[in-house]
TIRO-2110 file (N, C-alpha, C; in Angstrom, 1 decimal):
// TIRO-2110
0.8, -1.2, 0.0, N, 1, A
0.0, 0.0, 0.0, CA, 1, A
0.9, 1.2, 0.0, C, 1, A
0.2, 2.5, -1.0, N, 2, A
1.7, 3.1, -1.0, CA, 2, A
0.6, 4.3, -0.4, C, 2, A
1.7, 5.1, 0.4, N, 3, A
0.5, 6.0, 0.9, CA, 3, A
1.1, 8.0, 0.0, C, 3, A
0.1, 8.4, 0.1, N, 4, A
-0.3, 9.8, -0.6, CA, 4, A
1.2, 10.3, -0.2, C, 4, A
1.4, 11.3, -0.8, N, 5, A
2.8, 11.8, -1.1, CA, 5, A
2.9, 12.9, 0.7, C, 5, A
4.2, 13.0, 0.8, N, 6, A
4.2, 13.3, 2.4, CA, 6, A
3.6, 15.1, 2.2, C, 6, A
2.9, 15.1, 3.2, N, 7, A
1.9, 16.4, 3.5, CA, 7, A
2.9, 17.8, 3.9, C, 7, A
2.3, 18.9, 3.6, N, 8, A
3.4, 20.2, 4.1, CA, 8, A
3.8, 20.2, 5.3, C, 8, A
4.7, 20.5, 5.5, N, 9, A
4.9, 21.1, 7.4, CA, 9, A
4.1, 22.2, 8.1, C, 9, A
2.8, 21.7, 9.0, N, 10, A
2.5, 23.0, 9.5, CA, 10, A
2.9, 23.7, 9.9, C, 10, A
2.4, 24.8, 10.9, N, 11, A
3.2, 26.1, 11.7, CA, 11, A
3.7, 25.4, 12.7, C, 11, A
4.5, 25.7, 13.2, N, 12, A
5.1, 25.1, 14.4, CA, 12, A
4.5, 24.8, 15.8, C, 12, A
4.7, 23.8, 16.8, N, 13, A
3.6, 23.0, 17.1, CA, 13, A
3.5, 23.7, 18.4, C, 13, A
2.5, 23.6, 19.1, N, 14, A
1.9, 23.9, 20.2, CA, 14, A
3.5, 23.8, 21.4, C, 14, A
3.2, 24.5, 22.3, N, 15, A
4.1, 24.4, 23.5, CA, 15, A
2.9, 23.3, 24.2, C, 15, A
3.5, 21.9, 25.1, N, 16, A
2.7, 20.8, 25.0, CA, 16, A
3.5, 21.1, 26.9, C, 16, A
1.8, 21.0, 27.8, N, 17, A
1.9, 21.1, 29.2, CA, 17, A
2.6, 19.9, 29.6, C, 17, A
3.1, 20.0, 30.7, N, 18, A
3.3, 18.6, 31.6, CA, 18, A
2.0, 17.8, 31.6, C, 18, A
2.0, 16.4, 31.5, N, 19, A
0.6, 15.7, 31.6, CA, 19, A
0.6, 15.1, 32.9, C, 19, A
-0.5, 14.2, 33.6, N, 20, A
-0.4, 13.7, 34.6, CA, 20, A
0.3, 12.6, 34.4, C, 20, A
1.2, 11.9, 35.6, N, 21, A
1.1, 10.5, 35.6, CA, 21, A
0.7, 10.0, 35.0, C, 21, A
1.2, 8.7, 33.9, N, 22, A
0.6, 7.7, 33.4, CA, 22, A
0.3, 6.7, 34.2, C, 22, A
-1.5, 6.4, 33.7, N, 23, A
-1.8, 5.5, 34.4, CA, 23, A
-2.0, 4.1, 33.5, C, 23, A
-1.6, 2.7, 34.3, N, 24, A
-1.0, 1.3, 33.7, CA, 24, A
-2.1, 0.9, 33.2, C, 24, A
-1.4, 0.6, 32.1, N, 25, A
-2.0, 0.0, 30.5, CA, 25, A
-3.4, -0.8, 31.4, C, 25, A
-4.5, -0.6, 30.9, N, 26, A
-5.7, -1.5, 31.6, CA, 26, A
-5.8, -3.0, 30.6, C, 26, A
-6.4, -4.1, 31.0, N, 27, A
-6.2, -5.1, 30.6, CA, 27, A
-7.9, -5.6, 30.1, C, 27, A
-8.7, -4.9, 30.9, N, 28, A
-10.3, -5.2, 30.3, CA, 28, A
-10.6, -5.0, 28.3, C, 28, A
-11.2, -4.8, 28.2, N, 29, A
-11.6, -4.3, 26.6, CA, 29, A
-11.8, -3.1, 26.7, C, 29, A
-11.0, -2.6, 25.9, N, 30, A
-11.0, -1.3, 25.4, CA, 30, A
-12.1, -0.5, 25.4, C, 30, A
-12.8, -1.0, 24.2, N, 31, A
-14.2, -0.3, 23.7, CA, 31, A
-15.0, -1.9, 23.3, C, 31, A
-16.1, -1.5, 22.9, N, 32, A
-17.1, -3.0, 22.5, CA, 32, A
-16.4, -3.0, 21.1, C, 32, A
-16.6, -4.1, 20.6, N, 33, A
-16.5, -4.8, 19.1, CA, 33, A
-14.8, -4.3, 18.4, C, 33, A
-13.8, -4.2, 19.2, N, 34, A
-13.0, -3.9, 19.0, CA, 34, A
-12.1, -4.9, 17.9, C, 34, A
-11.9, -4.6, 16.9, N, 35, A
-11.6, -5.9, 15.8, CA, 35, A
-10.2, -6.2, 16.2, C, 35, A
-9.3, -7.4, 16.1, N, 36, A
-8.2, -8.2, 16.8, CA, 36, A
-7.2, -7.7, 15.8, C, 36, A
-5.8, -7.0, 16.4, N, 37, A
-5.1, -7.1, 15.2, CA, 37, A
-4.9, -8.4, 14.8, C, 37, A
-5.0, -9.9, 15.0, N, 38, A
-4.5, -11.0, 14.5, CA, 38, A
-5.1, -11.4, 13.3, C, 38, A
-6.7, -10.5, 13.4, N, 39, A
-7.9, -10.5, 12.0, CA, 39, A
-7.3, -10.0, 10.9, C, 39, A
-6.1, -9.3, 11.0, N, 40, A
-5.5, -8.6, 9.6, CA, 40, A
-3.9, -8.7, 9.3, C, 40, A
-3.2, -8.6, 10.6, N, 41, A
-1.6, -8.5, 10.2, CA, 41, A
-1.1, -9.6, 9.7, C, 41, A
-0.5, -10.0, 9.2, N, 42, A
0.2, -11.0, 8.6, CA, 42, A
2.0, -11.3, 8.8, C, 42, A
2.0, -10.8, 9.8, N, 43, A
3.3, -10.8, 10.8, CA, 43, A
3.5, -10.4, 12.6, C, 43, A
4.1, -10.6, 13.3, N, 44, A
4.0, -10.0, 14.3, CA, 44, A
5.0, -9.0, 14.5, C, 44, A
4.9, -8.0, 15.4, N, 45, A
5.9, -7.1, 15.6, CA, 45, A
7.0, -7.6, 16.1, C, 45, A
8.5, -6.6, 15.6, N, 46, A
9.5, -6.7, 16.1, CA, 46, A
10.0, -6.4, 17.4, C, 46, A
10.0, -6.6, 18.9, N, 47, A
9.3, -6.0, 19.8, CA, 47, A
10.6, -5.4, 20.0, C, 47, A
12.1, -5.6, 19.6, N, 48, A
13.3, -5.3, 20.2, CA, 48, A
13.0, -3.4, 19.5, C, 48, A
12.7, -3.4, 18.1, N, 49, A
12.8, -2.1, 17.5, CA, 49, A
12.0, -1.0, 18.6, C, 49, A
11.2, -1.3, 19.9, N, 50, A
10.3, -0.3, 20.6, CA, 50, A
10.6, -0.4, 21.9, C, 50, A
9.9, 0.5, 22.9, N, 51, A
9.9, 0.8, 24.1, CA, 51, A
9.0, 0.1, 24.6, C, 51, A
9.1, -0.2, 25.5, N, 52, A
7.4, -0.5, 26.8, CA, 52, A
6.8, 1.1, 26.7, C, 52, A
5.6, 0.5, 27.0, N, 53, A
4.4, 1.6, 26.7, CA, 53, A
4.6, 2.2, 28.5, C, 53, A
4.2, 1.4, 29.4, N, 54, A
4.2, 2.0, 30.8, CA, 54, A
3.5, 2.9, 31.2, C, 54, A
2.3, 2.8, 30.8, N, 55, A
1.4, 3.9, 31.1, CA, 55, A
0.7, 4.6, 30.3, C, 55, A
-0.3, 5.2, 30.6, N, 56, A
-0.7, 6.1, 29.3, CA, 56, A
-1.8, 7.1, 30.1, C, 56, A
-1.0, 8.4, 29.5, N, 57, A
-1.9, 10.1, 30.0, CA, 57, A
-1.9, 10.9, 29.0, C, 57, A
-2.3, 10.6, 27.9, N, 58, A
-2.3, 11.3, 26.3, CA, 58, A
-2.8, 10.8, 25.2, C, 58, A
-3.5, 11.4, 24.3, N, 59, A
-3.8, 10.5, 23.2, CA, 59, A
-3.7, 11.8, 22.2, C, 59, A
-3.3, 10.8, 21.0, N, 60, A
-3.0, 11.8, 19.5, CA, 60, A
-4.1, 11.5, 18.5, C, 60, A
-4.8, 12.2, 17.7, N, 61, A
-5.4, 12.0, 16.9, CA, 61, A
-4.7, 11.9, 15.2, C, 61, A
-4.9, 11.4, 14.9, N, 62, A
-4.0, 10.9, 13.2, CA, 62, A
-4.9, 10.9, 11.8, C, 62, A
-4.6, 10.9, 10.9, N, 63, A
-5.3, 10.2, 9.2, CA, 63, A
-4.5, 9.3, 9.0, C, 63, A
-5.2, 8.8, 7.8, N, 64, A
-3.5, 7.6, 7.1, CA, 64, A
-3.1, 8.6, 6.0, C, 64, A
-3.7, 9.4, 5.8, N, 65, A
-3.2, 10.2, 4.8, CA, 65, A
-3.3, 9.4, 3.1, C, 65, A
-4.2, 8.6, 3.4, N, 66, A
-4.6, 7.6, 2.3, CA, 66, A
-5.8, 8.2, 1.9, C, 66, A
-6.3, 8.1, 0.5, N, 67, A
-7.7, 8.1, 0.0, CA, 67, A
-8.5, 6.6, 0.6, C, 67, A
-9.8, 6.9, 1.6, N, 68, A
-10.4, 5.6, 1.7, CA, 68, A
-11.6, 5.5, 0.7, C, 68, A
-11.9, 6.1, 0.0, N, 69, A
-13.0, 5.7, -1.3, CA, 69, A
-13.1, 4.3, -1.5, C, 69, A
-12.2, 3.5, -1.5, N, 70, A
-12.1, 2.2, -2.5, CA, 70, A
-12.5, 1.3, -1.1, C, 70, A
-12.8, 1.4, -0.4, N, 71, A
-12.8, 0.6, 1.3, CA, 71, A
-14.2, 0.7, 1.0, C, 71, A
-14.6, -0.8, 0.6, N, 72, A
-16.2, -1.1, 0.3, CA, 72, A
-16.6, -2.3, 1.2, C, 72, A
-15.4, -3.5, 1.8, N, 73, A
-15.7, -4.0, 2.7, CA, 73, A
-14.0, -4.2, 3.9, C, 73, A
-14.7, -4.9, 5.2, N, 74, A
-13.3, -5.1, 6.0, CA, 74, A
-12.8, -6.0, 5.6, C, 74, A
-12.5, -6.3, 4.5, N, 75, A
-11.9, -7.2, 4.0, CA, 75, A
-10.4, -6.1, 3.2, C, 75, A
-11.3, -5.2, 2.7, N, 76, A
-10.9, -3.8, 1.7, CA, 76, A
-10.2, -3.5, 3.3, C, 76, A
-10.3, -3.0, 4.1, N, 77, A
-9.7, -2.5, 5.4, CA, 77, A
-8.9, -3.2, 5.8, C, 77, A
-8.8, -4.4, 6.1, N, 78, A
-7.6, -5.4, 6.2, CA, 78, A
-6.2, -5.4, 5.3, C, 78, A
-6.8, -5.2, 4.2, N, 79, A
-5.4, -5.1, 3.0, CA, 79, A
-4.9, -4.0, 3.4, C, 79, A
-5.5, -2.8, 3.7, N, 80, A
-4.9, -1.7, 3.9, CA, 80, A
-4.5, -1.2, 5.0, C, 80, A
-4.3, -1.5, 6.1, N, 81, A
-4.4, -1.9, 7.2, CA, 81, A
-2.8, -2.5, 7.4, C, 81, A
-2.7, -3.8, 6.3, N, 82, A
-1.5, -4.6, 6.4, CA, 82, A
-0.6, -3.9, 5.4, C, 82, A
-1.1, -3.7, 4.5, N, 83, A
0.1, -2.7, 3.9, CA, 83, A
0.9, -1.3, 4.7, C, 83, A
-0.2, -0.9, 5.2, N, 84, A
0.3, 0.3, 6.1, CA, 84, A
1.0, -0.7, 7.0, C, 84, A
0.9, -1.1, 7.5, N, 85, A
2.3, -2.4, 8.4, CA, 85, A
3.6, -2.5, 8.0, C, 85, A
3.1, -3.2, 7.0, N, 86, A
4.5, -3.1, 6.2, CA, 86, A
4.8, -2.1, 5.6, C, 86, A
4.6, -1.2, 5.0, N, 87, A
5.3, 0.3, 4.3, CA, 87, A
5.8, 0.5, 6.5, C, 87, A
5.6, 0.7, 6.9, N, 88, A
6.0, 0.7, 8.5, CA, 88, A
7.2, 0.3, 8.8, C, 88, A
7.2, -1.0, 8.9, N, 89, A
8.4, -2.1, 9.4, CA, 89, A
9.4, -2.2, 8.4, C, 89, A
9.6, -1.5, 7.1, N, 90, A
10.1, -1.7, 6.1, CA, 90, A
10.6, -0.6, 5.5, C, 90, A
10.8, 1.1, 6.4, N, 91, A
11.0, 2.0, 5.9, CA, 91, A
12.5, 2.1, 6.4, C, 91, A
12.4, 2.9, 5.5, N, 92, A
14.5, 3.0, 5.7, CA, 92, A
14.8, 4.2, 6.6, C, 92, A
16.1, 3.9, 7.1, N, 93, A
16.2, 4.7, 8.0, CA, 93, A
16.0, 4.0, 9.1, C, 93, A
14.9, 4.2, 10.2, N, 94, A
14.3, 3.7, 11.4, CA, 94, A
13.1, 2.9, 11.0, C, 94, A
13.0, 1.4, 10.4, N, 95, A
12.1, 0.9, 10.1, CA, 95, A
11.3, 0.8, 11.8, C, 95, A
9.7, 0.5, 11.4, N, 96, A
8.9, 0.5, 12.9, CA, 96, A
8.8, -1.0, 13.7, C, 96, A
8.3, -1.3, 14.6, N, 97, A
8.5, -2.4, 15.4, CA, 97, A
7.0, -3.1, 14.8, C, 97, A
6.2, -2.1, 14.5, N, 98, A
4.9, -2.6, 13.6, CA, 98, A
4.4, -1.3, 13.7, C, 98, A
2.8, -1.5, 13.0, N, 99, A
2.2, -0.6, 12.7, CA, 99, A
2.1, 0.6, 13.5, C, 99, A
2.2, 1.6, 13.3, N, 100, A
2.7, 2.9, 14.3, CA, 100, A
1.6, 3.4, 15.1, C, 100, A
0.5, 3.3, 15.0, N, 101, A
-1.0, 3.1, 15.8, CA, 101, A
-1.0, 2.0, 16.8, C, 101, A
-2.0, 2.4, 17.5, N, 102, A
-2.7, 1.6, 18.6, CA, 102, A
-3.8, 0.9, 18.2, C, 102, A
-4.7, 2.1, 17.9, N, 103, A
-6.1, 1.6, 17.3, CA, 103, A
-6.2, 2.4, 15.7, C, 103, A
-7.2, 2.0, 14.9, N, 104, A
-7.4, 2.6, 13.9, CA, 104, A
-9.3, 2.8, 13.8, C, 104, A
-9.4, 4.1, 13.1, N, 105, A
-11.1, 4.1, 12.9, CA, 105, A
-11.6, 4.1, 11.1, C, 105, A
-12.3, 3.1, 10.8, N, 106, A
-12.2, 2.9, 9.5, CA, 106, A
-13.7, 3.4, 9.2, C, 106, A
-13.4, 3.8, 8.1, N, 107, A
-15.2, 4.4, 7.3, CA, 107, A
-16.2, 4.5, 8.2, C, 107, A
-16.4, 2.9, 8.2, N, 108, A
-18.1, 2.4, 8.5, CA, 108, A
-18.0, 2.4, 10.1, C, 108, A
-16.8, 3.0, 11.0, N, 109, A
-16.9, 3.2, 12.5, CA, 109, A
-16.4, 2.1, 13.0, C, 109, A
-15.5, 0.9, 12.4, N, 110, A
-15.3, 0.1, 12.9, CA, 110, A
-14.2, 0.3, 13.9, C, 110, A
-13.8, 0.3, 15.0, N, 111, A
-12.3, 0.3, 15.6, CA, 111, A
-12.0, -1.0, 15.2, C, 111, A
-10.1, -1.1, 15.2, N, 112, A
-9.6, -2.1, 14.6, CA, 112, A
-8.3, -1.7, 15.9, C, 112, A
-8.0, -2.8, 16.2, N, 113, A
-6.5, -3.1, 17.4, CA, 113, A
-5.1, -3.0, 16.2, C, 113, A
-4.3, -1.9, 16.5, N, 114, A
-3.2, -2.1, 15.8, CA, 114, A
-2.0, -2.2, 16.7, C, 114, A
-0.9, -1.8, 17.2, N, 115, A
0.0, -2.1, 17.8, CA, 115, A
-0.3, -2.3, 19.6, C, 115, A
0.2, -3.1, 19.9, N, 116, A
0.2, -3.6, 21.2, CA, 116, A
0.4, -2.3, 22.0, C, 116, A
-0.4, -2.1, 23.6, N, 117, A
-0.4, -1.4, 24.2, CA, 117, A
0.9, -1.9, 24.9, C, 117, A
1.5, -2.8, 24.8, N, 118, A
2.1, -2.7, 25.1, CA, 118, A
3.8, -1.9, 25.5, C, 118, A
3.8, -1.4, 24.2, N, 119, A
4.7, -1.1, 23.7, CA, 119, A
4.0, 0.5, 22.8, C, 119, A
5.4, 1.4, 23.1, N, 120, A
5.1, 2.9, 22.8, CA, 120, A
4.7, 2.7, 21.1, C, 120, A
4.0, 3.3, 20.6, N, 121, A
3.8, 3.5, 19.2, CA, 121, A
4.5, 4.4, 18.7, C, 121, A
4.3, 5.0, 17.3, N, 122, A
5.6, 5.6, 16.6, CA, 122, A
4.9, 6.4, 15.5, C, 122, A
4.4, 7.3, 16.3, N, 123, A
2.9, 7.9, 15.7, CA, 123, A
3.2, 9.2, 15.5, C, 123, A
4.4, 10.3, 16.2, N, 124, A
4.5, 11.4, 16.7, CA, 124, A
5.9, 11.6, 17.0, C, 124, A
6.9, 11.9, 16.3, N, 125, A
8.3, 12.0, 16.5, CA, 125, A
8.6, 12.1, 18.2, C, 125, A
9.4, 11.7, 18.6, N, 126, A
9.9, 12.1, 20.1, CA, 126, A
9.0, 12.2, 20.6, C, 126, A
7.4, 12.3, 20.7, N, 127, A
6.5, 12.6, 21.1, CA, 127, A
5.9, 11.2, 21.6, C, 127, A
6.2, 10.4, 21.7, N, 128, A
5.4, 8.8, 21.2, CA, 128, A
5.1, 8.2, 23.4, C, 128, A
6.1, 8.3, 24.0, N, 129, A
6.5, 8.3, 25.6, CA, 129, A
4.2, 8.1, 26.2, C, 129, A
3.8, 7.5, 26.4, N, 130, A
2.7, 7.3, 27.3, CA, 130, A
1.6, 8.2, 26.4, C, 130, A
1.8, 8.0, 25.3, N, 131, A
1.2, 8.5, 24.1, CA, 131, A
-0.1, 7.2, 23.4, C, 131, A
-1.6, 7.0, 23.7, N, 132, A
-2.5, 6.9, 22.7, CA, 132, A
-2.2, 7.2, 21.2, C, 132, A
-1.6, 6.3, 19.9, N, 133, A
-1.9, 7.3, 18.8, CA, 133, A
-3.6, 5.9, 18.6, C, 133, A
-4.3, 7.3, 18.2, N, 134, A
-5.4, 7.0, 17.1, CA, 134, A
-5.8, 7.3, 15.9, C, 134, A
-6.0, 6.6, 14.9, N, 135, A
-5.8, 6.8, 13.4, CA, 135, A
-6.8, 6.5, 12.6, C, 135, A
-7.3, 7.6, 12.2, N, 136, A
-8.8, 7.7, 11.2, CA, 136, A
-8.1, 7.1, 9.8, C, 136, A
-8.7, 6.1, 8.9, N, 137, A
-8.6, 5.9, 8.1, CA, 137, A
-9.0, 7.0, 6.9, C, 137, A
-8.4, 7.6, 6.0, N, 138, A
-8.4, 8.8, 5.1, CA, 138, A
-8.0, 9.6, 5.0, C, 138, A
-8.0, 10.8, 3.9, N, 139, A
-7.1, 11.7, 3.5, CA, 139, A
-7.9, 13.0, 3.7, C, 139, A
-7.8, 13.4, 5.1, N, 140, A
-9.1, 14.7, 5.5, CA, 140, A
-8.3, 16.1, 5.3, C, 140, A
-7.4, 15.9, 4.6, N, 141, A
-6.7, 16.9, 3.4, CA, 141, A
-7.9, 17.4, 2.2, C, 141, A
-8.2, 16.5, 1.7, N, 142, A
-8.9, 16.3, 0.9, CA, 142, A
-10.4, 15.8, 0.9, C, 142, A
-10.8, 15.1, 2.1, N, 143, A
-11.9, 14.6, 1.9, CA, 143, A
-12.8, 14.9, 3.6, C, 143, A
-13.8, 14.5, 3.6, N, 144, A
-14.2, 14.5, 4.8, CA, 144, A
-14.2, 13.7, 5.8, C, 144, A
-14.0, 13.5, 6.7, N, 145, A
-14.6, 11.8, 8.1, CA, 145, A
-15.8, 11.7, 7.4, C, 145, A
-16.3, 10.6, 7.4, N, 146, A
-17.7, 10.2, 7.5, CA, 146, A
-18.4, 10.1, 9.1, C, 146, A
-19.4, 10.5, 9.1, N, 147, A
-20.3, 10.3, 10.2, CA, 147, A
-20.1, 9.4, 11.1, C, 147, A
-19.6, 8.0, 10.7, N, 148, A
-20.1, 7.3, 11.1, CA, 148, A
-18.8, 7.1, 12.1, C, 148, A
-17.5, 7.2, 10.8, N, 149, A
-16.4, 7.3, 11.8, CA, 149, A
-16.1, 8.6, 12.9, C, 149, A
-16.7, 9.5, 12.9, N, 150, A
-16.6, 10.7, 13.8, CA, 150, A
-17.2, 10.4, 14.9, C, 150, A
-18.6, 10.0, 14.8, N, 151, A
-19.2, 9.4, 16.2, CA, 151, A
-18.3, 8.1, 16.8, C, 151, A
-17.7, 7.4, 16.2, N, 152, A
-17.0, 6.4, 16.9, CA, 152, A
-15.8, 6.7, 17.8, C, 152, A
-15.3, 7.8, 16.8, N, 153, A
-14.1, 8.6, 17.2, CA, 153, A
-14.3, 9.5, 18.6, C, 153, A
-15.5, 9.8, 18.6, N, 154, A
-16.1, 10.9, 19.9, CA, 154, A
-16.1, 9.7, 21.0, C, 154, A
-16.9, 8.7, 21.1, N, 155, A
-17.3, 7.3, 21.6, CA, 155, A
-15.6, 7.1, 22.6, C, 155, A
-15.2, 6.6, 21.5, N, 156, A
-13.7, 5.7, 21.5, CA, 156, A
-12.9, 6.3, 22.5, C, 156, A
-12.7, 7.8, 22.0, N, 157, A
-11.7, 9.0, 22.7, CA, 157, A
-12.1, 9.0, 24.0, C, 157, A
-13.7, 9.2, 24.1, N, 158, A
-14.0, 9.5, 25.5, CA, 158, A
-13.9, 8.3, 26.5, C, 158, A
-14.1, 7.3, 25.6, N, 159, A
-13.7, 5.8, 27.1, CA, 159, A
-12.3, 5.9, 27.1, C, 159, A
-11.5, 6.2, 26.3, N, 160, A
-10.1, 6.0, 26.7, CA, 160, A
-9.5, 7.3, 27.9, C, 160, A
-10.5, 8.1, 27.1, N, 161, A
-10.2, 9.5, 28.5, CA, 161, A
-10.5, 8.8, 29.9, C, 161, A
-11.4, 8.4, 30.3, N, 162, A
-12.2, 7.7, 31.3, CA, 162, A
-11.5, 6.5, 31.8, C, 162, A
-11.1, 5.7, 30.8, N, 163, A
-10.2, 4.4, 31.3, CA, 163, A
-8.9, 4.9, 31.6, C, 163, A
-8.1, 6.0, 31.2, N, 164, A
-6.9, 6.4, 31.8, CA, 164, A
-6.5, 8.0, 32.3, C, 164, A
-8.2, 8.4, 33.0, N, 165, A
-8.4, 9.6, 33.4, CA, 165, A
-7.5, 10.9, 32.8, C, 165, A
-7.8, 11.0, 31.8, N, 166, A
-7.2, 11.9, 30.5, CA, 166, A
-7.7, 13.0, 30.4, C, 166, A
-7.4, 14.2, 30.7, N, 167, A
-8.5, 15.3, 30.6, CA, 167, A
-8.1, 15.9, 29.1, C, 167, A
-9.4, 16.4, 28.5, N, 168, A
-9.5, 17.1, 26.9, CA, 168, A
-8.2, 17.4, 26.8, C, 168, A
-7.5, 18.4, 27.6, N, 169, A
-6.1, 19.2, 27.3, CA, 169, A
-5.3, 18.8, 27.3, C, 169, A
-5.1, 17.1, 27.5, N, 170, A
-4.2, 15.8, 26.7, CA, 170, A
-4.6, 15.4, 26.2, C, 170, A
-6.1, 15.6, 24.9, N, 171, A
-6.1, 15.1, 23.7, CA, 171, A
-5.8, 15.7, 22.1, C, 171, A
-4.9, 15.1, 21.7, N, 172, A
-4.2, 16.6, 20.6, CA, 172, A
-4.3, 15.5, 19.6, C, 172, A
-4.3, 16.7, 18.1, N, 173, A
-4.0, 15.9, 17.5, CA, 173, A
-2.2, 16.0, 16.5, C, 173, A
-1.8, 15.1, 15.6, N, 174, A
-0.7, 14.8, 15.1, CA, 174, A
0.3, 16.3, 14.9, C, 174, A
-0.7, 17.5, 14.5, N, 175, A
0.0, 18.6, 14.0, CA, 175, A
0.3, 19.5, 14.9, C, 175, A
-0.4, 19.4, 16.2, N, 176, A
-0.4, 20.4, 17.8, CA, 176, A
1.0, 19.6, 18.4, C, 176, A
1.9, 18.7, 18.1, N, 177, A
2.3, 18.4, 18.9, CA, 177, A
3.6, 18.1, 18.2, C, 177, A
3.7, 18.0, 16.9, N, 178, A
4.6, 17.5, 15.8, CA, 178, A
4.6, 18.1, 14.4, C, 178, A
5.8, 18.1, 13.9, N, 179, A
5.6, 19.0, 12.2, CA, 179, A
5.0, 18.1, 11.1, C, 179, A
3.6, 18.3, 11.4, N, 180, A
2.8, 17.6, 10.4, CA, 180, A
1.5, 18.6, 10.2, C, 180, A
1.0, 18.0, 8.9, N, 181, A
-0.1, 18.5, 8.7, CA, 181, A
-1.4, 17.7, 9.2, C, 181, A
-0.9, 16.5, 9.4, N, 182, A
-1.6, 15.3, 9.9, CA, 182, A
-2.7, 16.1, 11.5, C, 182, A
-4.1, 16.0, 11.2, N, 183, A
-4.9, 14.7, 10.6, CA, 183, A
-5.5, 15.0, 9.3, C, 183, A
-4.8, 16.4, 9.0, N, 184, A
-5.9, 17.0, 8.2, CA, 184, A
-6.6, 18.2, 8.0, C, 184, A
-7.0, 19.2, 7.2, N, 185, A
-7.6, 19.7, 7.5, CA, 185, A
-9.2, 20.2, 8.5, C, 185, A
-9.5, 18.9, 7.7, N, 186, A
-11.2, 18.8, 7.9, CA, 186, A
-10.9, 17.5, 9.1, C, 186, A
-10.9, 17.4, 9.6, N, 187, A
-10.2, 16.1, 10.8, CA, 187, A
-9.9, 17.1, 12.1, C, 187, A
-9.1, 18.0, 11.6, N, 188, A
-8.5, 19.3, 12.6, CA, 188, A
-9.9, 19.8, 13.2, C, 188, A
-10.5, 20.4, 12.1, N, 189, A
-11.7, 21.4, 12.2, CA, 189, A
-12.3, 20.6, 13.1, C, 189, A
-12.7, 19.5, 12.6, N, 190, A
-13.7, 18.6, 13.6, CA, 190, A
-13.6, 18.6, 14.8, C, 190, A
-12.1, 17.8, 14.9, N, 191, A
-11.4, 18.3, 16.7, CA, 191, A
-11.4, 19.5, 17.2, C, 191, A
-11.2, 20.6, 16.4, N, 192, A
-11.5, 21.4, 16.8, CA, 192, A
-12.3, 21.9, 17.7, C, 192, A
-13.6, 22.0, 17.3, N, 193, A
-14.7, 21.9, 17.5, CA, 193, A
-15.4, 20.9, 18.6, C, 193, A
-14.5, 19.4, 18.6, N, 194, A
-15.2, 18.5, 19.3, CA, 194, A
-15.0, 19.0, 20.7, C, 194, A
-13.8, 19.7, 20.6, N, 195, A
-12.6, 19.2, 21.9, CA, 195, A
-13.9, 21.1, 22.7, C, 195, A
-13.6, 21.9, 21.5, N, 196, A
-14.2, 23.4, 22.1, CA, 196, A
-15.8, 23.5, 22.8, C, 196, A
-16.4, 22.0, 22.4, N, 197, A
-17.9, 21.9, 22.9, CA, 197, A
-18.0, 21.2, 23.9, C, 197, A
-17.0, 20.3, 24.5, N, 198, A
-17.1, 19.5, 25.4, CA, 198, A
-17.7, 18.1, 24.9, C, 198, A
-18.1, 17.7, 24.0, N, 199, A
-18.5, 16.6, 23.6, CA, 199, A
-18.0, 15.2, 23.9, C, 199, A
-16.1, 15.2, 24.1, N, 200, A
-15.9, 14.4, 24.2, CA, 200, A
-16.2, 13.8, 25.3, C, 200, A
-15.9, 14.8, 26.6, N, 201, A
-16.4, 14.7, 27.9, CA, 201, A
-17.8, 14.2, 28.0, C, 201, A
-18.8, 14.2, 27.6, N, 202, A
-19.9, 13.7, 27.6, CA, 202, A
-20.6, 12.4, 26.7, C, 202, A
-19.2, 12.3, 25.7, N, 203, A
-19.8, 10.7, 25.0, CA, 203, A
-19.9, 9.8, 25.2, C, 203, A
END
């Protein structure tokens, strides 16, 4: 899977507060219907290339920076899913230990399990330390979230606020905290907005 050509460099990133204590990786289910990464990857991660996770008092919001138009079933999500794995573990320079996500949110709302909580993800340059990343499938450069995945995204964010007592002003996304343009324009706006109404607090 080859992904969209790399995005401009935003303005330079937010000054990012001290966060609380991370609190230890929880071991219950995440969210309901949470799909297994073993339903898609076709390798396991390299565990030596990463950190222990050790906690978590943060979460990032992400795109894949991919067009998802052609994602007509989870079957279509799986391929792509595993390709973004491998373009991952296979890039030069600092190839990844696996997929650089935690979780991923596809079209039709599905969450999908991507890298082990175990272990820090590789989502946010230097930024990655007791770091949530979460990753909307699509290119909100260009296109919009769908509904369906926004509400999941509102859903998702707020149990994980809740399961690792996270207040809003440790939920950012990719470009507040790193030189990216990432999640997006219209992905930004959204958070924007979600984060300035309180919504997530109340999903």
């Amino acid at each position: 899977m080859k992904p969209s050509a790399p995005e401009p460099i935003s303005a330079a990133p937010i000054t990012v507060p001290t966060p609380a204590g991370p609190v230890p990786i929880q071991t219950t289910p995440a969210y309901r219907g949470v799909i297994p990464r073993s339903s898609w990857a076709k390798a396991a991660p390299i565990v030596n290339r990463s950190h222990p996770m050790q906690g978590i008092n943060r979460i990032t919001i992400h795109h894949s920076a991919i067009a998802s138009d052609s994602l007509r079933s989870q079957a279509d999500v799986a391929r792509m899913l595993d390709g973004i794995r491998r373009e991952h573990m296979t890039r030069r320079g600092e190839p990844f230990a696996d997929i650089g996500y935690h979780y991923i949110i596809d079209p039709s709302g599905r969450v999908w399990e991507g890298r082990s909580l175990a272990l820090q993800g590789a989502h946010v340059a230097s930024n990655n330390e007791h770091n949530l990343g979460i990753m909307l499938l699509g290119n909100f450069q260009n296109q919009q979230p769908t509904n369906a995945a926004t509400s999941t995204l509102d859903g998702f964010v707020a149990a994980q606020m809740q399961r690792y007592r996270i207040p809003v002003g440790s939920v950012y996304t990719h470009q507040e905290i790193g030189k990216s343009a990432c999640p997006g324009r219209n992905l930004q706006r959204y958070m924007d907005q979600t984060r300035s109404r309180g919504q997530l607090a109340r999903a």
